[in-house]
Structure formats: C-alpha cells, structure tokens
DOMAR-299371 format. One line per field, with one value per residue: residue number from 1; residue in three letters; x negated, z, y of N, C-alpha, C in turn. Coordinates in steps of 0.2 Angstrom, whole numbers. Each point is the difference from the previous one (the first is absolute). Layout:
num <- c(NUM  ...)
residuo <- c(ALA  ...)
nu <- c(X  ...)
nw <- c(Z  ...)
nv <- c(Y  ...)
cau <- c(X  ...)
caw <- c(Z  ...)
cav <- c(Y  ...)
cu <- c(X  ...)
cw <- c(Z  ...)
cv <- c(Y  ...)
# end
This chain:
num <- c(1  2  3  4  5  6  7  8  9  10  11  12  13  14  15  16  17  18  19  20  21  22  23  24  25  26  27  28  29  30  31  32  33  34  35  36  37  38  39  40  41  42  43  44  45  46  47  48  49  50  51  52  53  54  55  56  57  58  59  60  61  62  63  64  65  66  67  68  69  70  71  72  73  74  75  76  77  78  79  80  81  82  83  84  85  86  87  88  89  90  91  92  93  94  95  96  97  98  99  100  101  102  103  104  105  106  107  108  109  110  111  112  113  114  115  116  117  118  119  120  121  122  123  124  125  126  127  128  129  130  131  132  133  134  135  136  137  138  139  140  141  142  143  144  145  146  147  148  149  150  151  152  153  154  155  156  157  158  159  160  161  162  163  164  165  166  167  168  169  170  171  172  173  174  175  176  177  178  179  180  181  182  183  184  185  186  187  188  189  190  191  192  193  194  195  196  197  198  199  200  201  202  203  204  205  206  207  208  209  210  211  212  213  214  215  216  217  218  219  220  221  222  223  224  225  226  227  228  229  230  231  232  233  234  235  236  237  238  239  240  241  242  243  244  245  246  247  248  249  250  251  252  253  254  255  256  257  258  259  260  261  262  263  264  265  266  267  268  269  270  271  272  273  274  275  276  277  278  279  280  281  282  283  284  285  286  287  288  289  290  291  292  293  294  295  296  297  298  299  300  301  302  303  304  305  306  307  308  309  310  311  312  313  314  315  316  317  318  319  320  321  322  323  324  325  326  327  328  329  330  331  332  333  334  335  336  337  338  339  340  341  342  343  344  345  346  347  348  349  350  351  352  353  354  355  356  357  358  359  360  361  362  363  364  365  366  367  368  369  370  371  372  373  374  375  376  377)
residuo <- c(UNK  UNK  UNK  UNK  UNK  UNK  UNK  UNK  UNK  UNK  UNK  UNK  UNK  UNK  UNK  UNK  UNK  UNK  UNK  UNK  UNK  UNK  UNK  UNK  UNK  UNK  UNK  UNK  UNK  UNK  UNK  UNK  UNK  UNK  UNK  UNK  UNK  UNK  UNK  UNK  UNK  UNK  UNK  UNK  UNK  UNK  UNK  UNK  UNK  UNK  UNK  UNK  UNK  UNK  UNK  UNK  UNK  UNK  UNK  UNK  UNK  UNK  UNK  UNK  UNK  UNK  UNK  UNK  UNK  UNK  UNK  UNK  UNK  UNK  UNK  UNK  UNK  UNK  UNK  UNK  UNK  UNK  UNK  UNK  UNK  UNK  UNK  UNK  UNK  UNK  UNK  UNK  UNK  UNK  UNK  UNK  UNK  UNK  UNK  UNK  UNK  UNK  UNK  UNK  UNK  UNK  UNK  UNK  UNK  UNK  UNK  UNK  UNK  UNK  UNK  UNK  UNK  UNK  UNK  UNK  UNK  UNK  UNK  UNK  UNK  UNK  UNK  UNK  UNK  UNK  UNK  UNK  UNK  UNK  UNK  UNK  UNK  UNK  UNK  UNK  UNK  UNK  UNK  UNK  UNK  UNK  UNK  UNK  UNK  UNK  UNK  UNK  UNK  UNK  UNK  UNK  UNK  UNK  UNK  UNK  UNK  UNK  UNK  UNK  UNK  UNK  UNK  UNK  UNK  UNK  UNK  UNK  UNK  UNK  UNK  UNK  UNK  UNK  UNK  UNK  UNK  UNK  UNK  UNK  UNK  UNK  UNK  UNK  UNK  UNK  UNK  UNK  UNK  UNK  UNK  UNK  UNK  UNK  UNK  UNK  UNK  UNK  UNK  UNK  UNK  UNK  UNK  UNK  UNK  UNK  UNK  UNK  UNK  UNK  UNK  UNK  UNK  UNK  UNK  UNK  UNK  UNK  UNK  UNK  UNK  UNK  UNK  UNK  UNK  UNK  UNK  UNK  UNK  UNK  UNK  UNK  UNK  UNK  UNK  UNK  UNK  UNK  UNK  UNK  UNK  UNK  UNK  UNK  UNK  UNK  UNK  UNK  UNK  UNK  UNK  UNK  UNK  UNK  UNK  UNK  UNK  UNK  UNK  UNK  UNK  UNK  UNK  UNK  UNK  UNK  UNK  UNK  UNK  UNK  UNK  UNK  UNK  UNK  UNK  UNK  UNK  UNK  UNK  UNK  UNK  UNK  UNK  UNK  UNK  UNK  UNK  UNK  UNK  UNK  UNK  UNK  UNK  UNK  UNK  UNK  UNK  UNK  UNK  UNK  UNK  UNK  UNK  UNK  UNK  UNK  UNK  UNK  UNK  UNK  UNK  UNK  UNK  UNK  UNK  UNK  UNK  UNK  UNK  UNK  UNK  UNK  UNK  UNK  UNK  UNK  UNK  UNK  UNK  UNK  UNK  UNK  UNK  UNK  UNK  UNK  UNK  UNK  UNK  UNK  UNK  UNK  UNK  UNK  UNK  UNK  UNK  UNK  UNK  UNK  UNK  UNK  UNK  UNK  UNK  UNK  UNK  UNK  UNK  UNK  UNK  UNK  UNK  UNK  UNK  UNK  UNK  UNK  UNK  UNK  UNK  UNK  UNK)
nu <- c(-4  1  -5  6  1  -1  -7  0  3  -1  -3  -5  0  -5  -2  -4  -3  6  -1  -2  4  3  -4  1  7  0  -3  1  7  1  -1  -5  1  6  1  1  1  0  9  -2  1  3  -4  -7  3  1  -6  -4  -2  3  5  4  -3  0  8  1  -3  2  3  -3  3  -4  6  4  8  2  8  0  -2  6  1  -3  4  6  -5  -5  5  2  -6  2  -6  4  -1  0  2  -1  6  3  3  -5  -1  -2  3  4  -3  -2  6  0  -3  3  6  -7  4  0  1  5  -6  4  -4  -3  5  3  -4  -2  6  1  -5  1  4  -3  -5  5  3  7  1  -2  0  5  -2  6  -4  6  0  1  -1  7  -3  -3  -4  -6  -6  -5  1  -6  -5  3  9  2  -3  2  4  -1  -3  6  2  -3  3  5  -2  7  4  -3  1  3  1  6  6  6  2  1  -4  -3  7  -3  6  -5  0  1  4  2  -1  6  3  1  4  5  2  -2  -1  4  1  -3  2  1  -2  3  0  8  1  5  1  4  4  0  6  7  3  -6  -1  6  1  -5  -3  -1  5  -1  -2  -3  5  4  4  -1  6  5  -4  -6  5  -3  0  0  -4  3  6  -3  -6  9  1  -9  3  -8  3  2  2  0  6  0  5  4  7  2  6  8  2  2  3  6  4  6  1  4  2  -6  -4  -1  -7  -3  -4  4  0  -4  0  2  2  -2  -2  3  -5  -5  -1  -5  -3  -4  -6  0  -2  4  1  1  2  5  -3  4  -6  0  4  4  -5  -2  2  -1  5  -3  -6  3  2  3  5  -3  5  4  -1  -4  -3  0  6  6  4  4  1  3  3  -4  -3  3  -4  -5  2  -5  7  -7  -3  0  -3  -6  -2  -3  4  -3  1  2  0  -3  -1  -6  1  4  -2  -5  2  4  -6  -2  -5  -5  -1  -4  5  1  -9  -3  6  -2  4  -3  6  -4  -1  -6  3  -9  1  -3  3  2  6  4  0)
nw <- c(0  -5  3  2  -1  5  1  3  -4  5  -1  3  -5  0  -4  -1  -8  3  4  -4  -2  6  1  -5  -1  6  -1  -6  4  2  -5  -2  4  0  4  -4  5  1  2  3  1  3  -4  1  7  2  -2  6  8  -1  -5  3  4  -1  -2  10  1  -1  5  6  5  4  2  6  -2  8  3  -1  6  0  -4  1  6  -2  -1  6  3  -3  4  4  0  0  0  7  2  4  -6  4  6  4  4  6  1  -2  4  7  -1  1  5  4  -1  1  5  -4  3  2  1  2  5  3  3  -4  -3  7  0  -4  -1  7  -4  -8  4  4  -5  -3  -1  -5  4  -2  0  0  1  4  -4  7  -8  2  -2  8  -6  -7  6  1  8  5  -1  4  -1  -6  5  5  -4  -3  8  2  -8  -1  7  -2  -3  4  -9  1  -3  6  -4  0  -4  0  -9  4  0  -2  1  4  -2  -2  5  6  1  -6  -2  6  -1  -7  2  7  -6  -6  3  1  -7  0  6  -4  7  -2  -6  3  -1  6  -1  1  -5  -6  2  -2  5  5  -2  1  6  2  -5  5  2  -10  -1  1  1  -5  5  -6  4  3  -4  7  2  0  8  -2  3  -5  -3  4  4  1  3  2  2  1  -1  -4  7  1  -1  4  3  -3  1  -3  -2  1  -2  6  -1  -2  3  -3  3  3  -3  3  -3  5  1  1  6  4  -5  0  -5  -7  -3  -5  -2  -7  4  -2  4  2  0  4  -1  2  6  4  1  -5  3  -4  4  6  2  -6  5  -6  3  -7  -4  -4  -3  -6  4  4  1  7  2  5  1  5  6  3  -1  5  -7  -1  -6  0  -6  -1  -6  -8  1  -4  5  -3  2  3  -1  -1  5  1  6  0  -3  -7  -3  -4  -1  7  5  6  3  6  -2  -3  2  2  -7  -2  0  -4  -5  -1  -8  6  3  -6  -2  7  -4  -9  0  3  1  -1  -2  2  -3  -3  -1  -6  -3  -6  -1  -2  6)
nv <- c(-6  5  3  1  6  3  3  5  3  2  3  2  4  -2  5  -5  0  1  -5  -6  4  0  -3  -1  -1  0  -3  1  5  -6  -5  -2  7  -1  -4  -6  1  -8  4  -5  5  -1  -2  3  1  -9  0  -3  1  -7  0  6  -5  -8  5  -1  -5  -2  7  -2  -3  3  2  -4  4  -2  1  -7  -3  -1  5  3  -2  2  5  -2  -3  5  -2  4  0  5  5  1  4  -1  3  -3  -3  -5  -7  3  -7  4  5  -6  -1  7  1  -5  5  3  0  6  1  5  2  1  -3  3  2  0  6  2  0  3  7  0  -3  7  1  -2  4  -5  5  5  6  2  6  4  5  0  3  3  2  -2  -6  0  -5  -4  0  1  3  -3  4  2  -1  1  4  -3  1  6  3  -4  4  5  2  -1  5  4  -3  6  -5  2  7  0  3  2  1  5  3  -6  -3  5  4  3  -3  5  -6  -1  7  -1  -5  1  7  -2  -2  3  4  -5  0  5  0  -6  -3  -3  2  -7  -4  0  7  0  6  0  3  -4  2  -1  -6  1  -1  -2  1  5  -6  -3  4  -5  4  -4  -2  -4  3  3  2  -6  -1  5  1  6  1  6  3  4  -6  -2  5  -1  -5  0  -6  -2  -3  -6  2  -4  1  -5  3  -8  -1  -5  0  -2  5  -1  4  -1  5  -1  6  3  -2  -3  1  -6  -1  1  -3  1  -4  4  -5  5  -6  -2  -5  0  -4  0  -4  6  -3  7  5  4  -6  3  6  -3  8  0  2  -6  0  -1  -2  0  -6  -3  1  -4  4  0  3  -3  5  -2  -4  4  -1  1  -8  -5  -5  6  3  8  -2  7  -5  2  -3  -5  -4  -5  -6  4  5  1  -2  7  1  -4  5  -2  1  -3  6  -3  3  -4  3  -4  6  -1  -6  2  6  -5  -2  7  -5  0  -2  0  4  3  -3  5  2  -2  -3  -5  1  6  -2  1  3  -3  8  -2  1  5  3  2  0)
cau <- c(4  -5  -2  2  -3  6  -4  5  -4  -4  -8  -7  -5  -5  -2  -5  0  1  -3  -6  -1  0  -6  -7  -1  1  -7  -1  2  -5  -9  -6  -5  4  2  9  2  4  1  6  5  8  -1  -1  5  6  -1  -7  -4  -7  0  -1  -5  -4  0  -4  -6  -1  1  -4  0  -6  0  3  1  8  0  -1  -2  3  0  -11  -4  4  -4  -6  3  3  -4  0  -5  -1  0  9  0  6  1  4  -4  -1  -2  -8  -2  -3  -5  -4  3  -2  -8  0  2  0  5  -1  5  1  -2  4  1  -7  1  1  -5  -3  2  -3  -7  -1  -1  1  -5  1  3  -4  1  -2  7  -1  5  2  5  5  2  7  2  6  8  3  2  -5  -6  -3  1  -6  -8  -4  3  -1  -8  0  3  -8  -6  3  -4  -7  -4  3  -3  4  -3  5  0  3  5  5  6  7  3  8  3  -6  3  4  -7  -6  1  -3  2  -7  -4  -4  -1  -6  -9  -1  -3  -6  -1  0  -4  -5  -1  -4  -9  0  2  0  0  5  3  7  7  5  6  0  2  -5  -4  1  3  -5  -6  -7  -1  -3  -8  -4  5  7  6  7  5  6  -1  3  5  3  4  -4  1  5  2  -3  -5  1  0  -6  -7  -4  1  7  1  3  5  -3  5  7  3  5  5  2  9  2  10  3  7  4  4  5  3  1  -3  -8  -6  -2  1  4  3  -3  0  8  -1  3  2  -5  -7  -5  -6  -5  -3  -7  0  -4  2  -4  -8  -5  -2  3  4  7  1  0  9  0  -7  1  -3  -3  2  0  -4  6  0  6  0  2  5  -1  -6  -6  0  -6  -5  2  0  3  -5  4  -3  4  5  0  -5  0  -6  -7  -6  -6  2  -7  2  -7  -4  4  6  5  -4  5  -6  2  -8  1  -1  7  3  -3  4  4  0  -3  -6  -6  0  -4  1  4  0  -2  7  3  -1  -5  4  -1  -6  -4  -6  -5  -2  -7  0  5  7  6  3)
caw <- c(0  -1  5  -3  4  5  2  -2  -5  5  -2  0  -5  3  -7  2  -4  4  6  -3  -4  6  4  -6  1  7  1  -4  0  7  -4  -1  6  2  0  1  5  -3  5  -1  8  1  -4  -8  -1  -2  -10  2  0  0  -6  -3  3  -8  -6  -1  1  -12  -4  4  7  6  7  1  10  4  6  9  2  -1  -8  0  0  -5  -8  -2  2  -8  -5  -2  0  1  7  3  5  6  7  4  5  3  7  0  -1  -9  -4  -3  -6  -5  -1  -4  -5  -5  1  4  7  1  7  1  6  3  6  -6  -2  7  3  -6  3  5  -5  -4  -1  -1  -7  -5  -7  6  -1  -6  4  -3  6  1  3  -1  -2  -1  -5  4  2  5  -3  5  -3  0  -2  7  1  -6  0  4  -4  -5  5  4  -4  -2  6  -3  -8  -5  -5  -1  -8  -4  7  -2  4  -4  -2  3  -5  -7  -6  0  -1  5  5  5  3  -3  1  8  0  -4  4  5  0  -4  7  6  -3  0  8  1  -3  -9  -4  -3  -7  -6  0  -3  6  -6  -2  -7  -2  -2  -6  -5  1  2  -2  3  6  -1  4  -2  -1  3  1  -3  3  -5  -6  -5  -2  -5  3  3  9  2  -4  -3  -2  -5  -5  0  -4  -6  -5  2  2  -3  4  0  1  -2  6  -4  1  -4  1  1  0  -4  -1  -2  5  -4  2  10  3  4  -1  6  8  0  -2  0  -8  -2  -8  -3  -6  -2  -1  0  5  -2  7  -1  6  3  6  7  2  -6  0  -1  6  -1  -2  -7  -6  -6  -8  -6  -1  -8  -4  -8  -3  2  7  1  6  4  3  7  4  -3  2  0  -5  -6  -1  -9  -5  -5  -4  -2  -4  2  -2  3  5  -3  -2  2  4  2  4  1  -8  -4  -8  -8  2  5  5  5  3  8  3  -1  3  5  4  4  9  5  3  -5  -1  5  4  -6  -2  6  3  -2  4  -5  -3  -8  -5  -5  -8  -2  -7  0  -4  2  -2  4  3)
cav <- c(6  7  3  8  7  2  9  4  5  6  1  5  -2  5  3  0  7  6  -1  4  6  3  -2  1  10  -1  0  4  4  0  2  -6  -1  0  -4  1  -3  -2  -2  -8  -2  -1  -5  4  5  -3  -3  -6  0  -3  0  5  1  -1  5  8  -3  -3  7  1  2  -1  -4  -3  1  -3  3  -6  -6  -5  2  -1  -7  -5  2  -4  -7  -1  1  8  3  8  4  0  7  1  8  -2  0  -7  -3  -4  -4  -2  2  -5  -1  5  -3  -5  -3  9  8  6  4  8  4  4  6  -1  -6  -6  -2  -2  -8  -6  -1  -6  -7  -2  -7  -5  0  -5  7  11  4  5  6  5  5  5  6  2  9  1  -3  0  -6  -1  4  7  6  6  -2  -4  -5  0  -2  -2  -6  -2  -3  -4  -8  0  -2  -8  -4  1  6  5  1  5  5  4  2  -2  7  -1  6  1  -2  8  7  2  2  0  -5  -3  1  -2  -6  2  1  -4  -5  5  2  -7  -3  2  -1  -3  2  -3  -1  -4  -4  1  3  0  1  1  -5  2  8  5  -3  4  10  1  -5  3  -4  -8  -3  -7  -6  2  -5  0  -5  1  1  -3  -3  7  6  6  2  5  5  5  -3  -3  6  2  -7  1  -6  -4  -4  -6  -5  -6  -4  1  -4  -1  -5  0  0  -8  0  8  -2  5  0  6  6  -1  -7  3  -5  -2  3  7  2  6  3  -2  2  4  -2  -8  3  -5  -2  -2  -2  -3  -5  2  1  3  -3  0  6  4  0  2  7  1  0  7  -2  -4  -6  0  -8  1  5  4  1  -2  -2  -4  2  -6  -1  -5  -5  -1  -5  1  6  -1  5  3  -2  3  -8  -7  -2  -6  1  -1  7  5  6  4  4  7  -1  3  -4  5  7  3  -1  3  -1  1  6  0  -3  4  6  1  -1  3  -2  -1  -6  -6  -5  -3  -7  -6  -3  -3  -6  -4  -4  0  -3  4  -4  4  3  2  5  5  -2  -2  -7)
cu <- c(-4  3  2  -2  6  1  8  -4  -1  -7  -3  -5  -6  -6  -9  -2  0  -5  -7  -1  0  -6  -5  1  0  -10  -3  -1  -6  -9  -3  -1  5  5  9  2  9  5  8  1  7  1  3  7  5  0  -3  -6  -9  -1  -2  -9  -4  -1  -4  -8  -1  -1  -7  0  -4  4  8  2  5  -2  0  -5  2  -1  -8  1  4  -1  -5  3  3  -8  -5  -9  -3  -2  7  -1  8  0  3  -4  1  0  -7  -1  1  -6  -3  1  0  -8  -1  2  1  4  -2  4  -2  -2  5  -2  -7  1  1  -8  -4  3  -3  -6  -1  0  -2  -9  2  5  -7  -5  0  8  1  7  2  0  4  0  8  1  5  5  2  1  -6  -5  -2  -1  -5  -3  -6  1  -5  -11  1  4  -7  -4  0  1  -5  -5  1  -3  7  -1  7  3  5  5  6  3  7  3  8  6  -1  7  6  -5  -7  3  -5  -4  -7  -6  -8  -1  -9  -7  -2  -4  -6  -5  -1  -6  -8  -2  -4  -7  -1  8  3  1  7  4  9  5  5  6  0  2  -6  -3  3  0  -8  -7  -5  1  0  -5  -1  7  8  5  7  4  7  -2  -3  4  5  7  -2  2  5  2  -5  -6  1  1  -5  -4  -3  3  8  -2  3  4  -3  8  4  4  6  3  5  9  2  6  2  7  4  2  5  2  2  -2  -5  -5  -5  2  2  6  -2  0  8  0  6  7  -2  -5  -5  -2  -5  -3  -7  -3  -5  3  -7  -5  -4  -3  5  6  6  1  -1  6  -1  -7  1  -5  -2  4  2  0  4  1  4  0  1  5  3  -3  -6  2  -6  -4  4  0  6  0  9  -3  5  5  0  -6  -2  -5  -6  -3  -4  2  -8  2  -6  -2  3  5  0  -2  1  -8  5  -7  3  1  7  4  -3  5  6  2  -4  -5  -7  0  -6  5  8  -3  -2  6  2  -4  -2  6  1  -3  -6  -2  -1  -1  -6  2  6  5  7  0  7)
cw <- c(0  7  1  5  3  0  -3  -5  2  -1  0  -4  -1  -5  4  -5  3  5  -2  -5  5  2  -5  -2  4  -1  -4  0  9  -1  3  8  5  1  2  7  -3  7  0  8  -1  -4  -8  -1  -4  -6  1  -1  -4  -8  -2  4  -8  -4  1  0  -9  -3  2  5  2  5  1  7  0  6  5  -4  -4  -9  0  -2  -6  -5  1  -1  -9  -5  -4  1  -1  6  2  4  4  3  5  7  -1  4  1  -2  -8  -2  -4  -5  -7  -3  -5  -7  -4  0  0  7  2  7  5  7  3  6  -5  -3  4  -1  -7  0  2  -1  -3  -1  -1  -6  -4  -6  3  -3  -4  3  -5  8  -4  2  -1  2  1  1  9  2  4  -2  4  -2  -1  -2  5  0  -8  -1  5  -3  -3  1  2  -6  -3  5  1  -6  -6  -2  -2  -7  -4  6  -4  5  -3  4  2  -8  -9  -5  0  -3  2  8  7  3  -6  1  6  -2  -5  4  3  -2  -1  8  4  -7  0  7  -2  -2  -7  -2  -2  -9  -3  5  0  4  -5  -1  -8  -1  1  -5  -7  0  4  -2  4  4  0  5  -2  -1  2  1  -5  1  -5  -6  -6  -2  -6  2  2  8  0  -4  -1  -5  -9  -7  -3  -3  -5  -5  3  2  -3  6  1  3  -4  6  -5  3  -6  1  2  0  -4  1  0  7  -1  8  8  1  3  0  8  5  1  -5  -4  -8  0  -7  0  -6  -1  -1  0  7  -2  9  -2  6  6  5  4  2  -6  1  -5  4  -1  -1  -8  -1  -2  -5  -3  -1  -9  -2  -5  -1  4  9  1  11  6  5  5  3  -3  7  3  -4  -5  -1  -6  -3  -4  -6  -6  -6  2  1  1  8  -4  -4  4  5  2  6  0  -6  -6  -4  -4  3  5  6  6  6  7  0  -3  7  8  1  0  7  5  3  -5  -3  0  3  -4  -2  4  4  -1  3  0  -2  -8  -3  -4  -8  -2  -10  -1  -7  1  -3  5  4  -3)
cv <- c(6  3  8  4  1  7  4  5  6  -1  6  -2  6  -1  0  5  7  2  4  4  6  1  1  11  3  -1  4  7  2  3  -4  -1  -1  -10  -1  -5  -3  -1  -5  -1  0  -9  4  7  -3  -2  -5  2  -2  1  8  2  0  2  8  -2  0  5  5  5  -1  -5  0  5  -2  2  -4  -4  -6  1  -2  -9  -4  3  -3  -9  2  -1  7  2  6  1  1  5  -2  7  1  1  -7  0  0  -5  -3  2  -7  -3  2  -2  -6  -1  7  3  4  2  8  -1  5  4  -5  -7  -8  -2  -2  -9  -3  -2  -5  -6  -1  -2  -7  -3  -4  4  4  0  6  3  7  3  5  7  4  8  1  -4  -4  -8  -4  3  2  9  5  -4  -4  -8  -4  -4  -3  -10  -3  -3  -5  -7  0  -5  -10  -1  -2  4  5  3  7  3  1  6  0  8  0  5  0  1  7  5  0  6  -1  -6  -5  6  -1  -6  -1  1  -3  -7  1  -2  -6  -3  3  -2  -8  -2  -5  -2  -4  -2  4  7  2  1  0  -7  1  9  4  -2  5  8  1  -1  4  -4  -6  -4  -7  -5  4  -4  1  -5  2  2  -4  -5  3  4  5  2  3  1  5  -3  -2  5  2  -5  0  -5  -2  -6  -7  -4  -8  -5  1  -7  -1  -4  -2  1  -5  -1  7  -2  9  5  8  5  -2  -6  1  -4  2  2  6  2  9  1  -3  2  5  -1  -9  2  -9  0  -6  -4  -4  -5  3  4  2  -5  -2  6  4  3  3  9  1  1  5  -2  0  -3  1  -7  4  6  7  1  -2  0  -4  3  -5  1  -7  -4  -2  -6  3  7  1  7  0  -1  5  -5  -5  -1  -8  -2  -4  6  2  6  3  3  5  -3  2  -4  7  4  4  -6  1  0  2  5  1  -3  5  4  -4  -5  3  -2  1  -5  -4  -4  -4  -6  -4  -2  -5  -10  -5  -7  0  -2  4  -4  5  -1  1  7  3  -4  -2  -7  -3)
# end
C-alpha cells in the first residue's frame, strides 16, 4: 500500500538565495575591512536557524551570533564550524563548555569574569570572550571604565582571550538623535580605555549598519535584515540596496461554502455577511502565529486580495472569497502571488507590533522548506 502524506498544506518556505544576497550586499556595502556578523537567534528569527546559518556562511560571514546558551550549542551539535558569539548573558558554569566546544561568550560585569577566571586554567581549551559594554541600551554590560579594565585584567590574568568588545544601539533605526549620539562616543571612549585592541570591534545592528557607517568598525551584526526586513519604517525608507524577502508563509483552501444575508462566521459571532457571499477556510490559526489580532488581513488567492473575516481560530481561519472557489487554491499569507506582496511589516502595524516579533511568532508547527533560488513557492 503507497504510503500517503498526511501534513496539512501550511508551509514556511524560506528563499536561501535571499538570505544570501542580504549578506553578500550587506558586506559589500560594509567594505573589505569590515566583517558581516551573521545573527540566527530566535532560531534564525523563525526561518531556521542552522540552515540560514549556512547560507550566511556560503555568502561570507565571518561569524555566527545567538542570544543563549542553549542556540551556541545546537549550532555546533547541527555540525556548524564558524565562530559562534553568544550575546546573551550565561551561567558561570558554561563557560567550560563554551571552551570546550569554541564558543565565543559576552563578558558582562567583572564579578562574572572574576568567577570564570577562577576555573578557567582548568578548561580543556582557552576561552574566548566579547566584553560588553553598556552605553545606554540599560540591559547587560558594564558602565564605567574602571568596571570595563577591570573585566579585561581579570581574563587576561586567566589567559582568557579577549577577542573582541562590543556595545548595542538603543535608537540606530530613528532619525540621528541625542540618545545614539552618547551612545557612539561612549563607546568610541570605553573602546580606546583598553590597554590593546581586541580582534573584533562592533556595535552596529542591522539599522546602524545602514544609517551609520562612522560606526562599522571590524564588523557588523545583521540580524532582521538579513532575512530582508528593514528595522523600521524610517530605515526602510533610506536603504542603500533593496532588501530580499526570504519567507513566504502559504497555505491552501480546505473548504468553500456559500453563505447568505445575516449569516455569521466564527466565535462571537462578530462578522455577518452582508449579502451571498464566498467563505473560504484556511488550515491555520493563532497557534501557528497567525494571531487573532489579524482579523480584517488580507490574504493573496489567485493574485488578489481577499479578507479574513471572523475571528481567527486557533488551527483555522476564513477568508471572503470573491467567487466560487475549489479547495486546493494557493493561498499566500506573507510573500508574494501575481503582483500584490504582503510583508511582516504589513501584518506589524496592524498589531501594533515590529515585524521581529511577526516571524519569531510564527510556530514551529509549521514546517520550514528550503529554496535555494528565487521564484514563487
């Protein structure tokens, strides 16, 4: 008996291509002396980690960052041999872990590098350390410079190696204002304070990588850009090159039935058709990430807009179709059909959120499959 598929036709389909056209003009635009930090936390900001890891590495990233512990180690157990930078804070105790299995890890506060110190003779492998410094942004870091030489002494004095300082820009994806200026010097400043120079320099997200180049220095973190969303409305007004979408989020119609004048659709009772109208039922919902504050979105079937209406579900959804339709039409919700595009930053303002935290919503109940070139999913 053939062996049939079950999968619902919900899919994330993620445009390696993109990935790395991101990251190759993205370096370009950065200059020879300047390196592209490749950043895959969140688990690639919900595209996959390990694979958009490959495509920023093929394009030529210097190096690999994530925000935990946990993402470090499931990049190296995926096979991964870059360099891996953890910005995050850790536990003392992974340091040795880190060592052993080349993690970079973020220095954050003196008392922390003091406790690592202490073991780290006894680390199978030298340690490799980013100190932090915190100009602003209020999370981790240190704030003087006392604090800042004092981290430095403390691994130098272990014979951990200090390979690099950063800082993270609270303001870079607005105007030029107050707020990045301090930040800027500040760093400028903590970074001269050391008596040497580490290997890699760096405080540039994707929005100062663009809106900032006096502040590339040896290297820049591209995280939401590259996946090809600009940090902001404004950033995305300004970009030296157009970006490359890397998701499209598809589905397909799994029901279509007629419903006539006062008839209502979903929970609440909250839509009512107007007239005979199409319904359409997609196989998706709130724990797919498609959340309940999308009623009203439009969705792309046969090249055309079409709203959803009702409340959203959490494994279903229904779309106002403009005709009869079969079940099995193409449905787009992020990406493009025919000449009509829908991108995170559509679905952001109308939940009143950034679209970061629009694809690291989306849930791993979906399936990622990987494009290596351009074209419609």
């Amino acid at each position: 008996m053939e062996q049939m598929k079950w999968g619902r036709p919900t899919v994330a389909a993620v445009n390696l291509e993109a990935i790395r056209e991101n990251v190759r003009n993205t370096a370009r635009m950065a200059g020879p002396d300047t390196g592209v930090i490749a950043v895959v936390k969140a688990d690639g900001y919900g595209h996959g980690a390990a694979r958009v890891a490959e495509a920023a590495l093929e394009a030529g990233a210097l190096m690999l960052a994530v925000a935990t512990p946990d993402e470090a180690v499931e990049l190296r157990e995926a096979g991964l041999e870059a360099d891996i930078l953890l910005l995050g804070a850790s536990p003392v105790p992974f340091a040795r872990v880190a060592a052993e299995k080349d993690i970079i890890i973020t220095a954050d506060s003196p008392a922390w590098m003091e406790q690592v110190a202490a073991d780290a003779p006894d680390f199978a492998r030298p340690l490799r350390v980013h100190l932090k410094v915190d100009t602003g942004m209020g999370r981790i870091g240190v704030r003087s410079g006392e604090d800042l030489i004092r981290m430095y002494r403390a691994a130098r004095a272990a014979k951990i190696r200090v390979d690099g300082v950063f800082t993270h820009f609270a303001t870079a994806d607005e105007p030029d204002n107050e707020v990045w200026r301090k930040q800027a010097s500040g760093f400028r400043e903590a970074v001269a304070m050391l008596p040497e120079r580490p290997r890699l320099v760096h405080a540039s997200n994707s929005a100062a990588t663009f809106m900032h180049p006096e502040c590339r220095f040896d290297a820049v973190r591209l995280g939401i850009s590259m996946y090809g969303i600009a940090p902001s409305g404004f950033v995305g007004e300004h970009l030296p090159f157009p970006l490359s979408p890397a998701l499209t989020l598809s589905t397909e119609l799994v029901h279509v039935k007629r419903i006539g004048r006062g008839d209502t659709v979903s929970y609440g009772a909250t839509y009512q058709a107007s007239g005979d109208e199409w319904v359409g039922t997609l196989p998706i919902g709130y724990a797919d990430g498609f959340l309940r504050g999308l009623g009203g979105q439009d969705v792309l079937i046969g090249g055309r807009r079409c709203p959803v209406v009702g409340r959203i579900c959490m494994d279903q959804s229904m779309v106002r179709l403009p005709r009869e339709m079969e079940p099995g039409e193409p449905v787009v919700l992020l990406g493009r059909q025919g000449g009509e595009e829908i991108r995170p930053d559509e679905w952001a303002k109308r939940l009143g959120t950034i679209p970061y935290e629009v694809v690291v919503t989306l849930s791993k109940r979906i399936p990622r499959v990987y494009l290596q070139g351009r074209g419609e999913y």
